[in-house]
C-alpha positions in Angstrom: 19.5 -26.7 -9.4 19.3 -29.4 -7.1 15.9 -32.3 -8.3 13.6 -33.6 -5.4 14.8 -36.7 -5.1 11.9 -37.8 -2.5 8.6 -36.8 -2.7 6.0 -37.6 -0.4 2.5 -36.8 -1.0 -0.8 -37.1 1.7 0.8 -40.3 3.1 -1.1 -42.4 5.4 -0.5 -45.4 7.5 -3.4 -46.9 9.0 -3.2 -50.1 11.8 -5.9 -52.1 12.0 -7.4 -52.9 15.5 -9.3 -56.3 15.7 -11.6 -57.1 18.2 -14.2 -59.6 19.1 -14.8 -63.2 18.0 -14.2 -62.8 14.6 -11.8 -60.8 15.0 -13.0 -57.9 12.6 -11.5 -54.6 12.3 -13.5 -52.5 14.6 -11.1 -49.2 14.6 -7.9 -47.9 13.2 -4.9 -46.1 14.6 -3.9 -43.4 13.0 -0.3 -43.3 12.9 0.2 -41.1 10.1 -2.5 -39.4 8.8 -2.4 -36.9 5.3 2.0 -36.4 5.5 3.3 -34.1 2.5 7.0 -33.4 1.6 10.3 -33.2 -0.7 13.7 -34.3 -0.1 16.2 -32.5 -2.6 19.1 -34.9 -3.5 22.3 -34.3 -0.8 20.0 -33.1 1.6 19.4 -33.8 5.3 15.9 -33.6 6.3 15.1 -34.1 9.5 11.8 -35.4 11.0 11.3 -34.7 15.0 8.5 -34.8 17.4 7.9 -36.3 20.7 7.2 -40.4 21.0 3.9 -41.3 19.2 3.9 -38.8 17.0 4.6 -40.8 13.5 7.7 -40.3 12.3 9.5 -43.9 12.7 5.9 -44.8 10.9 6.5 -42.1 8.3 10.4 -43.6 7.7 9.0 -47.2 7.4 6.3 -46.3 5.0 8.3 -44.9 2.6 10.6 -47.2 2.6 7.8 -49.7 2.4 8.9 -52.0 5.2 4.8 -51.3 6.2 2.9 -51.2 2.8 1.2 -47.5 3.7 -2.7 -47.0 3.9 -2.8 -44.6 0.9 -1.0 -41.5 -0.5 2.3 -41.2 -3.1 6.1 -42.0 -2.5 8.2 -40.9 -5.7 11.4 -42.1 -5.7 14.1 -40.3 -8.3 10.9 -40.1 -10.8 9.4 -43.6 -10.0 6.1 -44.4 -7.9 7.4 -46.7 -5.1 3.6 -47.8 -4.3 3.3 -49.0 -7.7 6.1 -51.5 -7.6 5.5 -55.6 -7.1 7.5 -56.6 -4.2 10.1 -58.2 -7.0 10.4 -54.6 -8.1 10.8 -53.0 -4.8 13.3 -55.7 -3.9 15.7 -54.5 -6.5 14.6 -50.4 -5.7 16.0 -51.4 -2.3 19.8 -50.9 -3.5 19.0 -47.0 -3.6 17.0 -46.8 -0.2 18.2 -48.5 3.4 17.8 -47.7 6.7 20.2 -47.8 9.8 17.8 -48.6 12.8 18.0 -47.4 16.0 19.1 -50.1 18.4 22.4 -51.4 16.6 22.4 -54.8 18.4 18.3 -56.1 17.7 18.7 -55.1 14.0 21.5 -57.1 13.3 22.0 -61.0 13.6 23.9 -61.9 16.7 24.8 -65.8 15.2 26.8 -63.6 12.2 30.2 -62.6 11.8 30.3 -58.9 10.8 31.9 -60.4 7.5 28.4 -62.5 7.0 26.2 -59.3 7.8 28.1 -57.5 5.3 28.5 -60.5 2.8 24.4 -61.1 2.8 23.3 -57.5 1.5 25.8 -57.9 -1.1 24.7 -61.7 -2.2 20.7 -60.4 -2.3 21.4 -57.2 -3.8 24.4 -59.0 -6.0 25.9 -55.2 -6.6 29.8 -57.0 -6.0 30.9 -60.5 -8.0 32.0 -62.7 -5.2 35.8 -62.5 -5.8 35.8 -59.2 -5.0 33.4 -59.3 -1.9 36.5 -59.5 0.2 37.9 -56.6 -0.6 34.7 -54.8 -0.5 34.2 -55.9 3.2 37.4 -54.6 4.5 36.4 -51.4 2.4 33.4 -50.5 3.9 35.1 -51.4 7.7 37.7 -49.0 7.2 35.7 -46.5 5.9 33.5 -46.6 8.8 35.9 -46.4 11.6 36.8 -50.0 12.0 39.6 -52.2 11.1 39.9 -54.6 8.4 40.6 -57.7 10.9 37.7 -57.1 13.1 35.4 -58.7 10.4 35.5 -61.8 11.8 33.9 -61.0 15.3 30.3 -61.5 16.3 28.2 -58.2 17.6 28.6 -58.8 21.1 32.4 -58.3 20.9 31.6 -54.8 20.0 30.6 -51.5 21.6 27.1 -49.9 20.8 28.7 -47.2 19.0 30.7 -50.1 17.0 27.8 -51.9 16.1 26.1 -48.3 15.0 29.0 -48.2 12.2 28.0 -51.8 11.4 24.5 -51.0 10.7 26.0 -47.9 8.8 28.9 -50.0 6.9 25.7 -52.4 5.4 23.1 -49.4 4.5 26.5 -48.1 2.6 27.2 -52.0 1.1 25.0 -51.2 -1.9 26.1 -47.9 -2.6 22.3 -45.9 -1.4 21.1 -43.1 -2.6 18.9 -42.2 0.4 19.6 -43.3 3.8 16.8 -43.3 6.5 18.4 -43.0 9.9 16.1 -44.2 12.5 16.9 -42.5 16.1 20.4 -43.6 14.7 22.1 -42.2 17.8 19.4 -42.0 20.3 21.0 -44.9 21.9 24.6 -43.9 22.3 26.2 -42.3 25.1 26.8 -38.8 24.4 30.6 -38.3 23.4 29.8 -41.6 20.7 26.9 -39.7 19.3 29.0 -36.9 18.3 31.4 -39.4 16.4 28.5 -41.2 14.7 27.0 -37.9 13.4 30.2 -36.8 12.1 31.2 -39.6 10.7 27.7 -39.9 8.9 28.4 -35.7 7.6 31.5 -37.2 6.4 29.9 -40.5 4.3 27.8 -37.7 3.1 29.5 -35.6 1.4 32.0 -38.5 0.2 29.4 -40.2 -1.3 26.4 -37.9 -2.4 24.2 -39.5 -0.1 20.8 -38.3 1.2 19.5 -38.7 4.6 15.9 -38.5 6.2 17.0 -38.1 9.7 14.7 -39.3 12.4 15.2 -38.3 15.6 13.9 -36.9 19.2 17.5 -35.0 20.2 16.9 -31.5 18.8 20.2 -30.8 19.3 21.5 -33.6 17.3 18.9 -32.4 14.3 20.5 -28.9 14.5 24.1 -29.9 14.5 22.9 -32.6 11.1 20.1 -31.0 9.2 19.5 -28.9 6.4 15.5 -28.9 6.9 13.2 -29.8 10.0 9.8 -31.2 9.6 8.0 -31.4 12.9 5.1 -33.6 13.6 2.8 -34.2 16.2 0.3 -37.2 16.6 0.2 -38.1 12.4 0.4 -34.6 11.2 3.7 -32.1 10.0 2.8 -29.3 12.3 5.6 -26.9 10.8 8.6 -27.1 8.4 11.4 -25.3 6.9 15.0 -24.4 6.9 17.0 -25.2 10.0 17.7 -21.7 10.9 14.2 -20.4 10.1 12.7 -23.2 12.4 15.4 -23.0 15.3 15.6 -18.8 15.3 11.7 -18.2 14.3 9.6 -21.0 15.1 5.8 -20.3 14.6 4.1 -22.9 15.9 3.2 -23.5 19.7 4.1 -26.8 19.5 7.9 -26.2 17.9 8.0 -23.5 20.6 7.6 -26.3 23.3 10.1 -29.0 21.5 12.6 -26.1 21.5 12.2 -24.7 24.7 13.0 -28.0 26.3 16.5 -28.1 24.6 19.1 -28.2 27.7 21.0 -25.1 28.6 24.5 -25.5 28.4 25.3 -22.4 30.7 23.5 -22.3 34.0 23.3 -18.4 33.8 22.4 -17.2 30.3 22.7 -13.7 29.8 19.3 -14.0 27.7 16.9 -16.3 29.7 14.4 -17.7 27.3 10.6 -18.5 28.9 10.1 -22.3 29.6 7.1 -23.7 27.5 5.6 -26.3 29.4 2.4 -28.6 28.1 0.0 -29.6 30.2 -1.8 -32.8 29.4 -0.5 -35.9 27.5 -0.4 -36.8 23.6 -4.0 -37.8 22.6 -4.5 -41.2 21.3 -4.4 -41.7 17.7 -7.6 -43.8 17.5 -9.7 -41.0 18.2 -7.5 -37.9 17.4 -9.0 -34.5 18.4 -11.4 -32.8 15.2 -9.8 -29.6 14.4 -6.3 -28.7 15.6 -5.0 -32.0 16.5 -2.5 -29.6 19.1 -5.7 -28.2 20.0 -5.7 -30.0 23.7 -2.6 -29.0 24.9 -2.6 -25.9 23.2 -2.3 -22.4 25.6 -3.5 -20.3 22.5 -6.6 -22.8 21.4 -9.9 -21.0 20.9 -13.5 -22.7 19.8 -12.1 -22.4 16.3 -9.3 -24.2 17.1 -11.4 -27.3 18.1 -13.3 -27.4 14.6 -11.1 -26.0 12.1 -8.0 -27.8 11.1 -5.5 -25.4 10.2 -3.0 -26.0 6.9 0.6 -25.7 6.9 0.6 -22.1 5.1 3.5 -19.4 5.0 3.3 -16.4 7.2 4.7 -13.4 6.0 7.2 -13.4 9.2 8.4 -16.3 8.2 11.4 -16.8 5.6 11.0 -18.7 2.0 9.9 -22.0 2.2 8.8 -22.1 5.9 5.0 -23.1 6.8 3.0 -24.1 9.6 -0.2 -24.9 10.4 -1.7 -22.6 13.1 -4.7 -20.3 13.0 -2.9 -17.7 15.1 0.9 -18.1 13.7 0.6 -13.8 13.3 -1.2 -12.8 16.1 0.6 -14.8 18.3 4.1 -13.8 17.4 3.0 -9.9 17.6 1.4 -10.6 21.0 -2.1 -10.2 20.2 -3.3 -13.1 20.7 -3.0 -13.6 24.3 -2.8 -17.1 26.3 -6.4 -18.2 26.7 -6.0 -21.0 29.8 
């Protein structure tokens, strides 16, 4: 049986907002607010939502690139919230990150052979002889030749400098890979090739990958779980198919229902969801059902009673979400109330 290799318990991240003279903390934005979950090792779990919902946040705490507010992160048995920042330094060989814009996350004054060269002096995984050879390793296995180690970013195409950022999370041989809207910024065709290419490390290398990403259809052609969130909080999560064919949750109904229709004149035309309203702020989240706003189902219980991610028996093993009419409003007795 496959172990958890991530697990993630009532995370929170917390920003400070300073005002006035002294500049004291007079509120807090709640970025990610009480986020539970487990990552099995080989797995692809994917986190999605709309802008302003957490889930960059929820990447970057765990990895502790933003030291979180409070909550658990147990890496492959170890607390990562317990470790001295010399600890965590050296943890960092088994968790990296590619980033979303290829270009602004690397240095532009670099060669690609000094990118790659400086995560393996820090992490000092290769002896320097054989850092050559390692290089021109990790090019070719990304797409690239050998010789174009030498060039600087800006002689290279986005989706070029994508398999950069890939070739140096790969430089110290990861265990878990966060992928940050990896691909949001390609064009189309280049996505494709990234997120193959990325199956193909995967399963070459017995890496793991929290996937982080807007693009449902991206997340349904790469994951193996879907956790969606919505302004701090997972909202509903489960197996790909279970969330993509039997979604529970208004909110995955609406992120689903704006996936583009590749055929003009389906044969089965599913009903457009459309929200009203915009995300709330998360300095002053709604009480209850943070979706509660937006909601077409909400009721007065909705705005005092916050719902917990909970199985349905509708729903296959291991799929939740956190609605106080999942039931109801699947059999249609629970009407629209606006």
């Amino acid at each position: 049986m496959t172990k958890d290799l991530l697990k993630v318990t009532d995370l929170k991240q917390y920003f400070p907002i300073k005002g006035g003279m002294l500049g004291r903390t007079v509120n807090h934005v709640k970025a990610v607010d009480g986020v539970s979950f487990t990552v099995k090792e080989g797995e692809t779990v994917s986190i999605v939502g709309e802008s302003g919902c957490g889930k960059s946040t929820t990447g970057r705490a765990i990895l502790r690139l933003d030291d979180p507010t409070s909550g658990e992160v147990e890496f492959d048995g170890e607390d990562l919230l317990g470790l001295s920042k010399k600890e965590m330094r050296k943890r960092r060989k088994d968790l990296q990150i590619i980033f979303q814009d290829p270009y602004a996350s690397i240095n532009p004054r670099q060669t690609v052979r000094q990118i790659l060269e400086e995560a393996l002096e820090i992490q000092n995984t290769v002896p320097k002889k054989d850092r050559p050879d390692k290089i021109a390793e990790l090019m070719e296995t990304v797409g690239l030749g050998a010789h174009q180690a030498d060039r600087f970013p800006h002689e290279f195409s986005g989706g070029q400098r994508q398999r950069i950022g890939i070739a140096r999370a790969l430089s110290v041989d990861p265990k878990l890979i966060v992928a940050d809207e990896a691909v949001s910024a390609l064009d189309v065709s280049i996505q494709a090739q990234v997120i193959n290419l990325m199956k193909r490390l995967q399963r070459e290398f017995s890496l793991t990958y929290l996937f982080i990403a807007h693009d449902l259809g991206v997340v349904r052609h790469i994951s193996d779980r879907v956790i969606v969130m919505y302004l701090g909080k997972i909202v509903e999560m489960g197996d790909k198919k279970s969330i993509f064919d039997n979604p529970h949750h208004p909110y995955t109904k609406a992120l689903l229902s704006a996936i583009p229709v590749p055929d003009p004149a389906p044969e089965k035309k599913e009903e457009r969801v459309f929200l009203k309203g915009d995300v709330p702020s998360p300095i002053d989240p709604p009480q209850g059902c943070r979706f509660h706003t937006r909601c077409p189902f909400a009721t007065e219980k909705c705005k005092v009673e916050t719902p917990e991610l909970r199985p349905e028996d509708t729903m296959e093993e291991g799929h939740v979400a956190a609605c106080h009419y999942m039931k109801e409003i699947i059999d249609g007795t629970h009407k629209p109330q606006q």
